[in-house]
N, C-alpha and C positions, 0 to 999 in steps of 0.2 A: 504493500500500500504506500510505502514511501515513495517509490518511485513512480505513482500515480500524483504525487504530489502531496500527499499528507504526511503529516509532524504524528511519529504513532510513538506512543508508550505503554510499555507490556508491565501488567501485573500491577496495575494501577487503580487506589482508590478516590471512586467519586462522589462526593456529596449530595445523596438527591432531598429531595423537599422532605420525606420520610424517614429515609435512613442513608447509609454509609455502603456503597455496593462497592465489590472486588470484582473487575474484569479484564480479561485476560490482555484485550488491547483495545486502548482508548485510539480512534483517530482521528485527527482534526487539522483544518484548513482552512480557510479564509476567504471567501468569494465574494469580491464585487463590495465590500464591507462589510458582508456577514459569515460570524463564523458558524460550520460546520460541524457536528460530534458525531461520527459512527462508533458503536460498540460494539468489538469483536472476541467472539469467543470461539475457539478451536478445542475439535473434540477427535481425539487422536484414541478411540476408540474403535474396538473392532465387532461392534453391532450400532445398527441404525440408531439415531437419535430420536427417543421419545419426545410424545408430544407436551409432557411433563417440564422439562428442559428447556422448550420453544418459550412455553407460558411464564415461565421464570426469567428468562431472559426478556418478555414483553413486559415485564411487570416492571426490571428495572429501567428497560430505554425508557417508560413512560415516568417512573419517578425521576431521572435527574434530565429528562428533557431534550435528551437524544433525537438526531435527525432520523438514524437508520440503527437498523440489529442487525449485523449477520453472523451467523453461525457456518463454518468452515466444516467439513465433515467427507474424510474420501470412503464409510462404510456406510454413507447416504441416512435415510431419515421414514419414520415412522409415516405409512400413510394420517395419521393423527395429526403429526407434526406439520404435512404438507398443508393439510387442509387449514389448519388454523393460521396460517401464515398467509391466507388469501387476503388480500387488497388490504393489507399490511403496509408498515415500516420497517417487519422483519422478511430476511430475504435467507434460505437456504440454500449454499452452495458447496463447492469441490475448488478447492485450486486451478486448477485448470480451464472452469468454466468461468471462474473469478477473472483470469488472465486475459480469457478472449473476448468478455464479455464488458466487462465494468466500465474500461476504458471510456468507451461513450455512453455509459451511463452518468459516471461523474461529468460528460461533457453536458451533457444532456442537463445536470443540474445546476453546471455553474449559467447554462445558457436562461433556465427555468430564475432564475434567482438574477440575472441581468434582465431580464424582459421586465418581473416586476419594479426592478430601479427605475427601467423605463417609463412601466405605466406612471410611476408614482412623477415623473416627471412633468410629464404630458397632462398630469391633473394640475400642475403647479402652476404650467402655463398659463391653464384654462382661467384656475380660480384668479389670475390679476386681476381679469375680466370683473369681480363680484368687489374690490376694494372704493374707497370712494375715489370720484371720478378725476378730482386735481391731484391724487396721490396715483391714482391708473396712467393718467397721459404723461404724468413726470416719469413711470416706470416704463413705457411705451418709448419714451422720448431719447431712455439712456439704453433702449437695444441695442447692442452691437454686434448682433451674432450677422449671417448670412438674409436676404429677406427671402431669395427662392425665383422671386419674378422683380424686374424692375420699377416695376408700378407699383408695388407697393410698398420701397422705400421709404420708411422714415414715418411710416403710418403705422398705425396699432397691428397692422395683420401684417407686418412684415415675421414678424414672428413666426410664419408658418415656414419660413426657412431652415427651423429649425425642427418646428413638430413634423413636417413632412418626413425628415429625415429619421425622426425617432421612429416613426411610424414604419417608416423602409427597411429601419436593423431591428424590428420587432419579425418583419417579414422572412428576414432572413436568417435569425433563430428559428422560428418555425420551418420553415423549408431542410435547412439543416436537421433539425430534430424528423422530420418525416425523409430524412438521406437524399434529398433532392440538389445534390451537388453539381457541379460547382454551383454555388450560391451567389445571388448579385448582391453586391455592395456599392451605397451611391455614396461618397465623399461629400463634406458638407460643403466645401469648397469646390463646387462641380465644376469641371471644365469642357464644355463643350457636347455636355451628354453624357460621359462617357462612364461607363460602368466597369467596377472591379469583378472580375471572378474569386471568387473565398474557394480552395479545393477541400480544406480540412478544418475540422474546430480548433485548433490550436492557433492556427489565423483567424478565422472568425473572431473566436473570445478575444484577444487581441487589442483587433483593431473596433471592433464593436465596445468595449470597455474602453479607450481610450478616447471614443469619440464618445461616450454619455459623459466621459470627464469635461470634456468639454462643454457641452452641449449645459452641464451641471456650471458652470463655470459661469458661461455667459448668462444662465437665471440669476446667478448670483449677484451677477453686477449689473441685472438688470432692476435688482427688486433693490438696492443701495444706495439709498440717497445720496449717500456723500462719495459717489464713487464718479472718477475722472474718467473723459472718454477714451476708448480703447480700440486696439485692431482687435477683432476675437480671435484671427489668426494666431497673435503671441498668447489665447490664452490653451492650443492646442500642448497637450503632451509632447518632451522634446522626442519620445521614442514613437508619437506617431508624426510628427512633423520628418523626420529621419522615414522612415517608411514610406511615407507616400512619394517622396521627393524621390526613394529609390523604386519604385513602382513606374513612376512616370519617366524616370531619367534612362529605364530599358526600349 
């Protein structure tokens, strides 16, 4: 699991609201600003894993607030066991099937956990709209992200330069998530039309995560009274500014 990207600690006690659990290995990671907990337990046993075992394990991801349970097991599992683990947080596997399989399950999460940064975005936009109306056109007035068309320049809906955009890397999470590769990606800085292909999630999350920094950036200094005007280009990540530039420079 570390080389999936998680910080794991074996034989580790965790605090849950109830009591004090011992599990075999804590893993944790950080996505998009939240963190992660998998609890794993490995069962080096040579008959299937009861469904006894399963419910004791659900019992502690749900005390200390656990994302996922997995149970590790190569002498496989009690049909008991299978069946209580449906439409779960606990997931029963084999090494093996852990190695070929997770990979894009964890992409699949941090993608799941970037979309909702997004929504939460795109409501941030929205709600300027509902503030009072001389403190609205002051916050309209210090946009400085992209406007998307030129006509609407310097107007309260230039703003959709930027929601269009969220709207496009929520697309292409999903499309990803359903394997619909290569995936389009439209730079917020569009030149000329022109669309990226994303071949894998490891560019995707990325360059998708760098551009909500952004995109995070420019609400900020939109909603800031005391904030000076800006290129929103300087307020891009220096590792996506570096990317695109070698993108475009092929």
């Amino acid at each position: 699991m570390s080389g999936l990207g998680f910080d794991t600690r074996v034989d580790e006690t965790i605090e849950g609201a109830r009591a004090q659990h011992d599990v075999d290995v804590a893993a944790r990671m950080r996505i998009a600003g939240v963190d992660i907990l998998w609890v794993v337990e490995c069962k080096a046993w040579g008959w299937r894993v009861p469904k006894e075992r399963i419910l004791t394990l659900q019992g502690i991801v749900d005390d200390i607030g656990a994302d996922r349970g997995l149970v590790f097991s190569e002498s496989g599992f009690q049909a008991g066991a299978i069946r209580v683990t449906q439409n779960t947080n606990i997931t029963l596997t084999g090494l093996e099937d852990f190695r070929l399989n997770f990979q894009d399950e964890i992409a699949s999460t941090k993608a799941r956990i970037l979309d909702e940064r997004i929504s939460r975005l795109l409501q941030a936009f929205t709600t300027v709209w509902d503030i009072e109306e001389s403190e609205r056109q002051a916050a309209f007035a210090r946009y400085s992200g992209p406007s998307g068309f030129d006509v609407l320049k310097g107007g309260p809906h230039a703003v959709v330069g930027v929601t269009s955009c969220l709207s496009q890397m929520r697309r292409s999470l999903e499309d990803a998530r359903f394997g619909r590769w290569p995936v389009a990606y439209f730079p917020l800085d569009l030149v000329d039309g022109e669309i990226f292909g994303v071949r894998d999630w490891e560019g995707l999350l990325f360059i998708v995560e760098k551009s909500v920094v952004t995109c995070e950036r420019i609400y900020d200094h939109m909603v800031t009274p005391e904030a000076s005007p800006v290129d929103w280009k300087t307020l891009q990540p220096p590792e996506l500014i570096s990317l695109l530039s070698s993108i475009r420079g092929r």
